[in-house]
C-alpha positions as a printed NumPy array, in Angstrom:
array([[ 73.13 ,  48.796,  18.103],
       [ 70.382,  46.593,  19.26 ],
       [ 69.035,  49.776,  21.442],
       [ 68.891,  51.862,  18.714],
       [ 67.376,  49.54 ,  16.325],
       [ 64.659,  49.037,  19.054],
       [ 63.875,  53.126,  19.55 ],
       [ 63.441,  53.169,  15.824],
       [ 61.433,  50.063,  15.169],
       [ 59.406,  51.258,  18.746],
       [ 58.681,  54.707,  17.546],
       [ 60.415,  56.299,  20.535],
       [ 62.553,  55.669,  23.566],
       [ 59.68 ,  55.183,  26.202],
       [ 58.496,  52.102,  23.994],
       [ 61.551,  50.432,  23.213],
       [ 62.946,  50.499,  27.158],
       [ 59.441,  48.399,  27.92 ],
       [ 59.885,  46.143,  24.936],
       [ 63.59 ,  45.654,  26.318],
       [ 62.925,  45.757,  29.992],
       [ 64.837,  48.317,  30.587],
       [ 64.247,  52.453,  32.433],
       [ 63.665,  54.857,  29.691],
       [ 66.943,  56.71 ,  31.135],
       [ 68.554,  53.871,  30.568],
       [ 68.024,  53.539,  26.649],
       [ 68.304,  57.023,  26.275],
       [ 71.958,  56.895,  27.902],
       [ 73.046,  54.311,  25.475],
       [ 72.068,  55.902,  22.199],
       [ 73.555,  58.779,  23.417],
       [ 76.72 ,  56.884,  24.054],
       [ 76.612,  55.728,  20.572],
       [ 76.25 ,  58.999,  19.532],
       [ 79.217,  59.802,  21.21 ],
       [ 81.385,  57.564,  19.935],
       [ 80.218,  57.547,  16.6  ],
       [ 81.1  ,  61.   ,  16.707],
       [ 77.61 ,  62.087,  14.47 ],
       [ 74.066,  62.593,  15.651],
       [ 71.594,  59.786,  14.831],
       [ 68.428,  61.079,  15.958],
       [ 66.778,  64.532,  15.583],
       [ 65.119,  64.659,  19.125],
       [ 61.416,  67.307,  19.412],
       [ 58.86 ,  67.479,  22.381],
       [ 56.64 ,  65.461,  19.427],
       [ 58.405,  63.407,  17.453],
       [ 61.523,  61.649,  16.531],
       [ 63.048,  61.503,  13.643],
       [ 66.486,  60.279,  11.714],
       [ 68.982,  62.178,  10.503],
       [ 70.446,  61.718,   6.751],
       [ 73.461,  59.703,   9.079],
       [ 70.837,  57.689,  11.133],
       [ 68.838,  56.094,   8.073],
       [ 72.318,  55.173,   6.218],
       [ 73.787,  53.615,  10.122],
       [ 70.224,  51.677,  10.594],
       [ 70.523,  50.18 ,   7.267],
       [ 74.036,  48.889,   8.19 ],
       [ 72.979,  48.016,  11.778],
       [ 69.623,  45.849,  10.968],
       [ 72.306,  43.862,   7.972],
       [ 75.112,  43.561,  11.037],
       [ 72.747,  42.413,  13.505],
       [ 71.257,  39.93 ,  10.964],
       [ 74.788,  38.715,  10.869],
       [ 75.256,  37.852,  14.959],
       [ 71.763,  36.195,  14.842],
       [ 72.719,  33.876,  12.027],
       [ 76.261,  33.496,  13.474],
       [ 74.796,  32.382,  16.501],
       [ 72.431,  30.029,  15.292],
       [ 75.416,  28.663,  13.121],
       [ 76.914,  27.691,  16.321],
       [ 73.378,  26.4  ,  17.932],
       [ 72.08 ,  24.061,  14.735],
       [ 73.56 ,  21.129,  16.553],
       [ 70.868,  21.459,  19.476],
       [ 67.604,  19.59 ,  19.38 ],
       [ 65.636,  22.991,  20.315],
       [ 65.023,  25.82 ,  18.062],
       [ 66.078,  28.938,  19.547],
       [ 66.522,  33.024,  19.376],
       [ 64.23 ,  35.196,  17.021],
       [ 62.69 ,  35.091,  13.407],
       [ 61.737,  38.254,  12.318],
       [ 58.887,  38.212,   9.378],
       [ 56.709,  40.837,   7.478],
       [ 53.788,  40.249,   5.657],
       [ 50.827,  42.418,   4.471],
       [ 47.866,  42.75 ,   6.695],
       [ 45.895,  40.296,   5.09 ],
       [ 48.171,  37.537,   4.562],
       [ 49.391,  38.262,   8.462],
       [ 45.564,  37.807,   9.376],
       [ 44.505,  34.937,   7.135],
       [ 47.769,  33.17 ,   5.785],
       [ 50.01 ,  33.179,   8.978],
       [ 47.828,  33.886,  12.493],
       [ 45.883,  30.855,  11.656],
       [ 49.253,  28.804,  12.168],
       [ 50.718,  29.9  ,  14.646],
       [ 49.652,  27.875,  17.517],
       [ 50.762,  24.354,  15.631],
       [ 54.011,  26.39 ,  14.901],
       [ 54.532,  27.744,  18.578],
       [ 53.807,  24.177,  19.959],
       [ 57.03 ,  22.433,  17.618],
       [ 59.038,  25.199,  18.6  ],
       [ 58.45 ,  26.924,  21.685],
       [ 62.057,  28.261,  21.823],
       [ 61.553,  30.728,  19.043],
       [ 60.183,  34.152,  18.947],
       [ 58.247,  35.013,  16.138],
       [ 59.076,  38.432,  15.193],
       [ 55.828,  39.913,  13.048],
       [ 55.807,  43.129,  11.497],
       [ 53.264,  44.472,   9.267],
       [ 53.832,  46.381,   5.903],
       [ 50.735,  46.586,   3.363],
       [ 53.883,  47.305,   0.52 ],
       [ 57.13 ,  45.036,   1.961],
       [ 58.733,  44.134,  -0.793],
       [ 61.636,  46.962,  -0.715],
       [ 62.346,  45.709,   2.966],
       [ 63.266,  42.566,   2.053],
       [ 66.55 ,  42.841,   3.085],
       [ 65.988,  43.949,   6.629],
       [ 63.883,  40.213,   7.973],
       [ 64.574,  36.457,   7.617],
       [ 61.686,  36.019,   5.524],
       [ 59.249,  38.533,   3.602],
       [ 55.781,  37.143,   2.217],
       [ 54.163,  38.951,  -0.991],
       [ 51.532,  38.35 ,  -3.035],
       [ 52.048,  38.78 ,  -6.348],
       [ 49.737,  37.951,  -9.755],
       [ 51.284,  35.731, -12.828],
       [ 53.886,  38.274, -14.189],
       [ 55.781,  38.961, -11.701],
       [ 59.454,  38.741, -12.327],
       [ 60.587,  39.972,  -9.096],
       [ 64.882,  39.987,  -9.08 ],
       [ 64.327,  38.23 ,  -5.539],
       [ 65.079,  34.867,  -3.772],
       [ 61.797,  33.532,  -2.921],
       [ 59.831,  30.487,  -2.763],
       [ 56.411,  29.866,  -3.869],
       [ 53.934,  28.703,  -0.802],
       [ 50.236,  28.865,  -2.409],
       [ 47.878,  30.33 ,  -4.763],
       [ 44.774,  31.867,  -4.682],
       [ 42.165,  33.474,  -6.931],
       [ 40.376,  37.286,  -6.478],
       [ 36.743,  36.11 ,  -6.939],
       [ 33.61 ,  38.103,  -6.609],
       [ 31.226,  37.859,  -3.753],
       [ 28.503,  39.356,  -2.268],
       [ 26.338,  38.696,   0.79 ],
       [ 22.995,  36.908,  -0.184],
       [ 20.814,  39.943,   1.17 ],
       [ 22.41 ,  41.966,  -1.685],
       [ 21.732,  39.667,  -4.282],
       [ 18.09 ,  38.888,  -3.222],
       [ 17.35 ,  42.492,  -3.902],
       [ 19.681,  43.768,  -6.679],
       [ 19.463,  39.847,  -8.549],
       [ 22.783,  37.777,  -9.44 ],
       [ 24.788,  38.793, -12.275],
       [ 24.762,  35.989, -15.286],
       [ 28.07 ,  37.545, -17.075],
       [ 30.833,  40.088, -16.438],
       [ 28.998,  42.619, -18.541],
       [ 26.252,  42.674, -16.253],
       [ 28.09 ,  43.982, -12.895],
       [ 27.771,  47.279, -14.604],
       [ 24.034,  47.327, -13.348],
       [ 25.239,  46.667,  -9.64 ],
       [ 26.801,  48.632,  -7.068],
       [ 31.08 ,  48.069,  -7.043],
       [ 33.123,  47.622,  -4.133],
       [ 36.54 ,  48.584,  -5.286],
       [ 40.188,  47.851,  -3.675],
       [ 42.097,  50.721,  -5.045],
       [ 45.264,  49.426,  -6.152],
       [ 49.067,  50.927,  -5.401],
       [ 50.289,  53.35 ,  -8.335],
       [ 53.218,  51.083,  -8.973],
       [ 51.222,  48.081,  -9.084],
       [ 49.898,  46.9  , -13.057],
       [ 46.289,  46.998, -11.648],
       [ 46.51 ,  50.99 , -11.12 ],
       [ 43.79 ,  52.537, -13.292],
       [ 42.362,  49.954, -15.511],
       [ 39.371,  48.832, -16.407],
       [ 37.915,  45.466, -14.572],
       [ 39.46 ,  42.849, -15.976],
       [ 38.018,  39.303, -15.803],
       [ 39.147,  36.009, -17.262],
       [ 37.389,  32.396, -17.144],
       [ 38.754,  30.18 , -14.16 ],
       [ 39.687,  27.093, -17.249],
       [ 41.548,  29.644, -19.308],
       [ 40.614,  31.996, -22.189],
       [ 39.817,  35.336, -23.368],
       [ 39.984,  37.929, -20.726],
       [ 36.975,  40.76 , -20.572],
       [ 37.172,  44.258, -19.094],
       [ 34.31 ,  45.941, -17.716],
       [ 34.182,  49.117, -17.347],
       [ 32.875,  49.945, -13.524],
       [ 32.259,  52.905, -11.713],
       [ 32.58 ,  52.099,  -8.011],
       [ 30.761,  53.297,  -5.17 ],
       [ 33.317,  52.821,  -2.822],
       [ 36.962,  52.647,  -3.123],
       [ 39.611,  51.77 ,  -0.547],
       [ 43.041,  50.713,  -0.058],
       [ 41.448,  48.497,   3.043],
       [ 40.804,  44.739,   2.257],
       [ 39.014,  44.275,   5.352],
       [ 36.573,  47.432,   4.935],
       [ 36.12 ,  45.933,   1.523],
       [ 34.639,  42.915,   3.166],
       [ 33.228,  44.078,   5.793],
       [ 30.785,  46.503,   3.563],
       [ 30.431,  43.142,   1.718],
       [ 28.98 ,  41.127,   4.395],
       [ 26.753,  43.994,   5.354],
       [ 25.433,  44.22 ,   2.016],
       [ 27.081,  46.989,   0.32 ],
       [ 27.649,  45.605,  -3.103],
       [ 29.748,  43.113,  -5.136],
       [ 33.668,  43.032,  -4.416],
       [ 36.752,  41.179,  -5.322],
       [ 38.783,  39.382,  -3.12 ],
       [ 40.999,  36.826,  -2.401],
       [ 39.55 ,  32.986,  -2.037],
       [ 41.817,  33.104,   1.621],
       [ 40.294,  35.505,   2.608],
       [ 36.182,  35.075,   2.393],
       [ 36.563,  31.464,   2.136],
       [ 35.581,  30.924,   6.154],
       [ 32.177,  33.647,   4.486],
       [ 31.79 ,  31.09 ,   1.684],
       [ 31.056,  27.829,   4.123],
       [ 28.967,  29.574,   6.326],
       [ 26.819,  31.867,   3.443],
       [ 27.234,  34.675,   4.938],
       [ 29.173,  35.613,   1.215],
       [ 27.757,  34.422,  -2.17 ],
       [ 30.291,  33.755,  -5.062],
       [ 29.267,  35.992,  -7.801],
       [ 30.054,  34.346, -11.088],
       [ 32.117,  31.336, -10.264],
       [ 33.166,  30.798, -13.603],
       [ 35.554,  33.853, -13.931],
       [ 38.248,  34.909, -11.842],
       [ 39.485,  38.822, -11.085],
       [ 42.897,  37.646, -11.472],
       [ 45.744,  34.289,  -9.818],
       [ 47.976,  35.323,  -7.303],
       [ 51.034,  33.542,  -5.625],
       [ 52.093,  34.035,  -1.947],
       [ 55.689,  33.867,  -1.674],
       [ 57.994,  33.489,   0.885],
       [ 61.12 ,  36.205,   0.245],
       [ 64.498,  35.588,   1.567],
       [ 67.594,  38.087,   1.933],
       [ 70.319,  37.418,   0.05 ],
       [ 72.577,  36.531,   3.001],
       [ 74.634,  32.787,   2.466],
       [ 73.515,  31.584,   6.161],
       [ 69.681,  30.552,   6.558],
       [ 69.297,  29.445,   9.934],
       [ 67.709,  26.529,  10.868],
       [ 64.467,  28.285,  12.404],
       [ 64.072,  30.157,   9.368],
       [ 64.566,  26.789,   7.17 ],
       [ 61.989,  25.114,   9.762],
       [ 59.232,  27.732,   9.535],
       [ 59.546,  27.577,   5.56 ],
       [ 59.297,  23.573,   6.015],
       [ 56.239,  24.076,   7.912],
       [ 54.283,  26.499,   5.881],
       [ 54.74 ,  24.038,   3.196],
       [ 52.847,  21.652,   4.659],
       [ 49.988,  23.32 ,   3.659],
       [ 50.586,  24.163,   0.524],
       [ 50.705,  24.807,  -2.542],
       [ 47.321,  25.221,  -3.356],
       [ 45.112,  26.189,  -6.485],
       [ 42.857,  28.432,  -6.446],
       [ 39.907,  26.183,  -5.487],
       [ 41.655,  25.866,  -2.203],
       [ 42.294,  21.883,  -3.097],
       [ 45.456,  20.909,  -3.111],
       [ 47.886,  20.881,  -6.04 ],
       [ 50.027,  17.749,  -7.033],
       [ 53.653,  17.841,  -8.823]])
């Protein structure tokens, strides 16, 4: 089961006998022995590509939950050792992988050397939730997610732009006057309630919300194009305070109208819905906390 899981997750057998240490031949042999005595084909096998059959994706569903199972099982049996051990498998979306989690992962690897952190990256993970120990979104004020999660920080989507920009197109005074400059826009999912509507901006203290109406110049489902054209001068943008606030100490981003705020977001930490947590997963919540939660001034929050 592990094998397979591995050829999948790999993208082919060649990959997953190196990330096993094991011959190609080798992994190939056991699939096919599961094949065998599962009495169905998995795997739909070309010169190019490989691919699941209809019996595959509803096995590998099974498989990831079943294997979830022996890990926990077997930490069950480990909590009373002093050293964290065995794997934690996490997904998060590129950004939050890149500015939420990378930055800690040297103090994390330090406390517990013994554990393998697992990363996978998904820009939309929420319907995998089931399949890793822990899932982190980001999500704005409304969401009313059916999930088990636990809040770890908040942050605003600001605008910025890099001071060359603003030194020749001038520094908008209100949200009605971004229409005069040139829009860098992130170009939300369709199932996502930012899909299609207008610029919406509300003051940072609380109030009345105002849409603007923008026509962009570029649009992109990339975060970091969207600040990369940023820093080289490309227009205004949106973002998230995490991720331009390293821009924001050195200058090399302006924040554009600090009074209002594109929108307040949460990162959460998602759990499965299994009964067992085990005790690395339980530590590497504990620890994230320790930095958190946060406002969206990047102080820290009491209560």
């Amino acid at each position: 089961m592990k094998v397979f899981q591995r050829v999948i997750d790999e993208g082919g057998f060649a990959s997953a006998a190196r990330a096993l240490d094991m011959s190609p031949a080798g992994v190939t042999r056991m699939v096919a022995a599961l094949e065998q005595h599962l009495g169905v084909r998995l795997l739909q096998r070309t010169t190019r590509k490989l691919a699941l059959t209809d019996a595959g994706e509803a096995y590998l569903l099974r498989v990831r939950s079943i294997l979830h199972e022996v890990e926990d099982a077997e930490s069950a049996a480990a909590e009373h050792t002093r050293e964290l051990q065995g794997t934690l498998h996490v997904l998060a979306t590129p950004v939050l992988a890149s500015y939420f989690l990378s930055p800690r992962i040297a103090t994390w690897h330090a406390r517990h050397p013994g554990v393998l952190l697992d990363l996978q990256i998904d820009p939309f993970p929420q319907p995998r939730i089931e399949e890793f120990d822990v899932t982190f979104l980001v999500v704005d004020e409304g969401f009313d997610g059916d999930i088990v999660a636990r809040p770890l920080a908040t942050t605003d989507w600001i605008a910025c732009a890099s001071p060359d920009y603003l030194q020749r197109a001038g520094t908008p005074d209100s949200p009605e006057q971004l229409r005069g400059h040139t829009y860098l826009k992130f170009q939300w999912p369709q199932n996502s309630g930012h899909y299609g509507r207008q610029t919406r901006l509300q003051p940072a203290g609380g109030g009345d919300a105002v849409e603007v109406d923008l026509k962009p110049a570029l649009q992109t489902t990339s975060f970091d194009v969207l600040l990369r054209a940023a820093l080289d001068g490309a227009g205004i943008t949106f973002l998230s305070r995490l991720l331009v606030a390293s821009h924001l100490e050195r200058g090399s981003l302006v924040h554009v109208l600090p009074d209002w705020v594109f929108g307040r977001f949460t990162i959460y930490a998602a759990l499965p819905t299994r009964k067992f947590m085990p005790s690395r997963t339980r530590a590497f919540l504990d620890f994230l906390a320790e930095f958190g939660p946060r406002d969206g001034t990047g102080r820290s929050r009491s209560g």
